[in-house]
C-alpha positions, 0 to 999 in steps of 0.5 A: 627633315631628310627629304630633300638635298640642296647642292652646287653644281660648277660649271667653268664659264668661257672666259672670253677676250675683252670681259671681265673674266679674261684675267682669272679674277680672285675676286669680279668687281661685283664682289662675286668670287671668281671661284662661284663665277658659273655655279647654280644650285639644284634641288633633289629628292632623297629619293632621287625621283627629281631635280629642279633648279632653285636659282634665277633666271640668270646670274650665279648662286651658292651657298645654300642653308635650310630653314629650321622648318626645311620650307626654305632655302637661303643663298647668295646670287649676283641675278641683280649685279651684286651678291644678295641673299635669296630664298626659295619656297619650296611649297611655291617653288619659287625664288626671290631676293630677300634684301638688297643688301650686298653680301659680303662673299668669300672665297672660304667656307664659312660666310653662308647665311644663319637661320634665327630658330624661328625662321623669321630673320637670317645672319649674314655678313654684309660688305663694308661700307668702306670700300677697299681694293680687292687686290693685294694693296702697294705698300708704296707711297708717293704724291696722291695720283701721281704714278710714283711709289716710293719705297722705304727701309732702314733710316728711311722709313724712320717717318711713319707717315711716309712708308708701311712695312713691304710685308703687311698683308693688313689691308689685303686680308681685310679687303678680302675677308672683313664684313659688318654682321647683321640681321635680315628680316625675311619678310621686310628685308629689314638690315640691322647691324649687330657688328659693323666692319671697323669693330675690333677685333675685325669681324670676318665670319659668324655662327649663331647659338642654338638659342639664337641669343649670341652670334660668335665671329672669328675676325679677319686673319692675321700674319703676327709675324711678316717673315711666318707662314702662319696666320692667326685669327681672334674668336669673340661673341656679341649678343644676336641683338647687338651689344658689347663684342668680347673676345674669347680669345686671342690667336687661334691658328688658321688651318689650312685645311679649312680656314673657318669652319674648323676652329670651334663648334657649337653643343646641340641644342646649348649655348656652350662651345668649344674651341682648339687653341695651341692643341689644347681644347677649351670650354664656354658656357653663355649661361654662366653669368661670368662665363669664360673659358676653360680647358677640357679633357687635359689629361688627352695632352695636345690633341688634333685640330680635328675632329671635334665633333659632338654626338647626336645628344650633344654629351659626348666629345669625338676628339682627334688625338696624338697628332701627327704632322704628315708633311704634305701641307695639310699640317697636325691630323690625328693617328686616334680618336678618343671619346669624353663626356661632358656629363662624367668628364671620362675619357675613352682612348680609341687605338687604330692600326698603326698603318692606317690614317685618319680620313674623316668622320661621317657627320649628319651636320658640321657639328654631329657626329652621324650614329647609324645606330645607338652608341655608333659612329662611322669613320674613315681610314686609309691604308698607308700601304694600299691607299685603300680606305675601311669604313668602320662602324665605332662604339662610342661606350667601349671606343672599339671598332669594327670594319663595315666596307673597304673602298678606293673612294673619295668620301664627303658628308652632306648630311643625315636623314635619321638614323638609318640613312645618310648621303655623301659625295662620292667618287673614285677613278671609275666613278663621276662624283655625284650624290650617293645614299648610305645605310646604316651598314655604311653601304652605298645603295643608291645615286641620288644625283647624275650631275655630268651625264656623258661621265657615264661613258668616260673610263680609263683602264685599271688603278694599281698602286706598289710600294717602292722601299727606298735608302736614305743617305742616313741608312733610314729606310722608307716606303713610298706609295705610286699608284699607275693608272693604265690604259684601256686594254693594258695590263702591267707587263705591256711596259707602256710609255710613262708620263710621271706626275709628281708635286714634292711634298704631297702624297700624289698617289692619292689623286688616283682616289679621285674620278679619272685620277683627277687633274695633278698638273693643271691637265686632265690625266685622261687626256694623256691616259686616253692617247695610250700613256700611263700615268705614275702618280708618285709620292715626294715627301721631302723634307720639312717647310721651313728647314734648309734643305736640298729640294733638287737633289731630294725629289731626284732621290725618292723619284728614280726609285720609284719610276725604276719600280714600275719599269721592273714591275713591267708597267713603264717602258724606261726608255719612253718615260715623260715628266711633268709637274704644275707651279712647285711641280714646275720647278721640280721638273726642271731642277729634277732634269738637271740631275738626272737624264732618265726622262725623254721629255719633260714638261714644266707649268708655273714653275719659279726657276731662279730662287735667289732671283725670286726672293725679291720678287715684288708684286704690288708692293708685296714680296711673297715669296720671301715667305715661301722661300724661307719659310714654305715650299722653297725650302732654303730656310733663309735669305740667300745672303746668308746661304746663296750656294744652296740658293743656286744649287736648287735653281734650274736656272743656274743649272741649265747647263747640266739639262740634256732633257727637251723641256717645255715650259707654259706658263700664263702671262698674267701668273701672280704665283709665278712670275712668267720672267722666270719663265722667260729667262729659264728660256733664255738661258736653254735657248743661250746653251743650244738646249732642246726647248719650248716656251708658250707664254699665254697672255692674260691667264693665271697660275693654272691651266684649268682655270684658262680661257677655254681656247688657251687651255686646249692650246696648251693642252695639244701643245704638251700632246705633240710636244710629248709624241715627238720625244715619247712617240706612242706605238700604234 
């Protein structure tokens, strides 16, 4: 009804030596996610006048979704050991546990409970009754509890019963993902199964109907190629009362923007949906007797996997058009937008400046589209030159769009009350994220929530951002965006002592979007920006996944020009100039010193270092980085027994000679991303060549520093700090 705001709120647990949280958990053995390890869940008015806390007394909580009448708010706790679903009373202002059932809980968006329309019964997913390991699965097999696993390959995996293939992932997805779809009666707690787990195609995660007559499911993703990097997941539809599954359709391709929640949308107030398959977008009425897909808007061509959102009255499509791959993982976004109706099977093309690019539509549900006015909707768009965003207020009948505000922010609906008023997460370099009230006008008029007091007195200096143009050997020429974040009291001409963060592949400059420029390296910018560095956040977009390309010599390439430009801008002292990256910015730390003697210092997290060593890396009978050697961020686009030079050419580790830079590595004992042997031996080999290095090896942590034991992060976090100040000294 618009009159109150339910929202998570995490705080990191003290993970402690001994309990169950020391190893950086995907997954507690409760069921819980790690990732919910620490949330809870508070209630606002709209107004701002008053929050309260609507879950246990103990245990984490999240997920929350309203009851159609707003009296109730459904969500998943682990007060009483297991994940179950609860619902507190706003008219009783109190809490309490619906069924005893145990919730099968995601680390994904998408597996939160659904409201039948009369408020009676919620839709969950409910966790198997066969129990699988919530690891990655060996791919071994030997005698039964005998400690041996046997491999095989070739002629000797000729028996099936002997041997699986080392890269199915089958068993690890569906241990982390399948579920039995089921009702839950409100008032009894009553379970009725609609799908139980063994269902093909096997259910993962549901929506309802508007009418509440059908639940659709998208099953348990899939790789349907084990060298590929792509996952796929079928789109299938049971009757809310049980009955025959049928499948929509097959080999819908997960986003990894967002692996649930993008692949299909209901219409309001009808059982008629529409689903993205192979950029084209496809069409189900349930009213139809025979009913089965269809395409729409074909004359659009392929078409973006988002947005696809309806308008308020549910009769106009706002579609992503003329997709484009942008190259940092986050894979097709649209350059336009364009507007069809499903009364007169029109189509409205939208044009935007070329320079900007798609951010967002302001929704007033996952669904709809917010219309601050009749025949209005907002949408976000980013400058690629400024990294500034405009706020347009578009006409859905002429497709025309004008500019309401700019901002430097980070924007994301939760959701409309009318009209004339929504509320968004917002936050921006100076700004703690928290809830804000917009207007109609798309301006920010007042902060609903204050979720981190001390934040209000946390600020660093300015945020400013320049171009770099940059030659490529094939004559191209290309722009790159940095933005710096500065000090309190500097100014650009100070030339400060730079410490440059970079991740290849990703577009860095916009964490500066983020409160207090966010944590690029696995560390807080703040910490290194408060202690008198400057902080380069630099855009490395190397070329494609999947691709045999030269990933050392290519960061070098797009990096020095960028760091040269802020020195001559008067930013960066180029004698006092750190680098430090995290996990494939580890990597790029270390191979990027063994081409270049520019930086004092360097700082390498997580990193993978020897990539013909890594190829075979095998981690519970699975070898991932096969994959994201040939096909993602590694970049050799084959097997190293086809092209071993370039496989050494790109590793550190094979290049330790050429290194002058003082480098230190961090890596966590327990890292399932990258093997802390590579770590190890990156060591070794500096260490055999009398090169200036450090390795900290932090026993039982993972793959990123700020999700470590409190004492091991700032452990790590104060050994950069002097590691830094001893090579990069910071004048008083």
């Amino acid at each position: 009804d618009g009159k109150w705001i339910v929202y998570d709120v995490h705080t990191p647990p003290e993970r402690s030596a001994g309990s169950e949280l020391e190893q950086e958990p995907r997954f507690l053995p409760n069921g819980t996610p790690g990732t919910f390890v620490g949330s809870h869940l508070l209630l606002s008015d709209t107004q701002g006048n008053g929050v309260s806390e609507i879950c246990p007394a103990k245990g984490n909580c999240w997920r929350a979704s309203w009851s159609p009448d707003s009296s109730r708010v459904a969500f998943y706790s682990d007060a009483d050991g297991i994940p179950q679903i609860w619902m507190y009373d706003l008219k009783l202002k109190a809490s309490k546990k619906i069924s005893a059932a145990k919730i099968k809980a995601k680390l994904w968006l998408g597996d939160e409970a659904y409201w039948c329309s009369d408020g009676k019964k919620v839709f969950v997913p409910l966790a198997p009754s066969i129990t699988r390991k919530t690891e990655a699965p060996s791919a071994a097999v030997g005698p039964k509890d005998s400690g041996i696993q046997i491999y095989s390959s070739g002629k000797e995996s000729s028996e099936p019963a002997k041997s699986e293939p080392v890269q199915d992932y089958t068993e690890f997805f569906l241990s982390e993902n399948n579920a039995t779809l089921a009702s839950i009666d409100v008032a009894s707690g009553m379970v009725k199964e609609i799908v139980p787990s063994t269902t093909e195609p096997r259910p993962s995660c549901l929506t309802l109907s508007p009418s509440g007559k059908w639940i659709v499911y998208l099953s348990v993703y899939r790789l349907n190629d084990p060298a590929s990097t792509k996952a796929f997941y079928d789109l299938a539809i049971v009757p809310a009362e049980g009955g025959p599954v049928h499948v929509i359709a097959k080999d819908l391709e997960v986003n990894d923007n967002d692996y649930y929640t993008l692949a299909y949308r209901w219409r309001p107030s009808h059982d008629q949906l529409v689903y993205y398959k192979n950029a084209r977008l496809w069409w189900l009425d349930l009213n139809e007797k025979a009913a089965e897909p269809k395409q729409i808007a074909a004359e659009l061509g392929d078409v973006a996997p988002f947005p696809i959102l309806f308008t308020r009255d549910g009769n106009r499509l706002i579609i992503g058009t003329q997709p484009v791959d942008r190259k940092d993982y986050s894979g097709f976004w649209p350059s336009s937008l364009a507007i069809f109706s499903l009364e007169t099977n029109t189509i409205h093309r939208m044009q935007f400046d070329p320079s900007l690019q798609y951010d967002q539509v302001l929704t007033s549900s996952k669904n709809i589209a917010w219309e601050p006015a009749e025949n209005e909707f907002g949408s976000i768009w980013r400058n690629s030159e400024s990294g500034e965003k405009s706020i347009f207020r578009n006409n859905l009948e002429s497709g025309k769009g004008t500019t309401s505000k700019k901002e430097l922010g980070h924007f994301q609906s939760i959701g409309a009350a009318g009209q004339d008023t929504m509320f968004v997460a917002y936050e921006d370099a100076a700004t703690p994220p928290d809830i804000y009230q917009i207007n109609h006008n798309l301006q920010r008029q007042k902060r609903i929530s204050n979720i981190e007091p001390r934040f209000d007195n946390v600020r660093l200096g300015s945020v400013e951002r320049f171009q770099t143009e940059i030659k490529e050997k094939d004559g191209k020429k290309i722009t790159a965006q940095t933005a710096v974040i500065l000090p309190t009291g500097t100014k650009k001409g100070d030339k400060l002592p730079t410490l440059v963060f970079h991740y290849a592949g990703l577009p860095l400059s916009r964490s500066a979007d983020r409160f207090l420029a966010g944590s690029p390296a696995s560390v807080p910018i703040s910490v290194f920006v408060t202690r008198g560095y400057a902080a380069l956040l630099t855009d490395l977009m190397i070329g494609p996944e999947g691709v045999p390309g030269n990933p050392a010599q290519e960061m070098v390439d797009l990096l020095l020009p960028q760091v040269n430009r802020a020195a001559e801008l008067g930013y960066t002292d180029i004698n006092r100039v750190g680098l430090i990256g995290q996990s494939y910015g580890g990597y790029s730390t270390a191979a990027i010193i063994t081409k270049t003697n520019l930086f004092r210092a360097a700082v390498a997290i997580s990193g993978v270092y020897d990539l013909p060593g890594t190829y075979a890396w095998m981690l519970n009978g699975l070898t991932p980085h096969i994959n994201w050697s040939e096909q993602g961020q590694g970049r050799m686009g084959t097997h190293p027994w086809k092209d071993l030079t370039r496989y050494i050419e790109n590793s550190p580790y094979y290049q330790a000679d050429k290194i002058q830079t003082p480098l230190l590595l961090i890596h966590g004992g327990n890292d399932d991303t990258s093997p802390v042997q590579d770590a190890e031996k990156m060591f070794v080999a500096l260490q055999r060549l009398n090169k200036t290095a450090q390795l900290a090896v932090y026993d039982k942590e993972g793959h990123t520093i700020n999700t470590w034991s409190l004492e091991k992060a700032v452990d790590a976090t104060q050994r950069i700090l002097d590691f830094l100040a001893r090579y990069i000294p910071v004048k008083s």
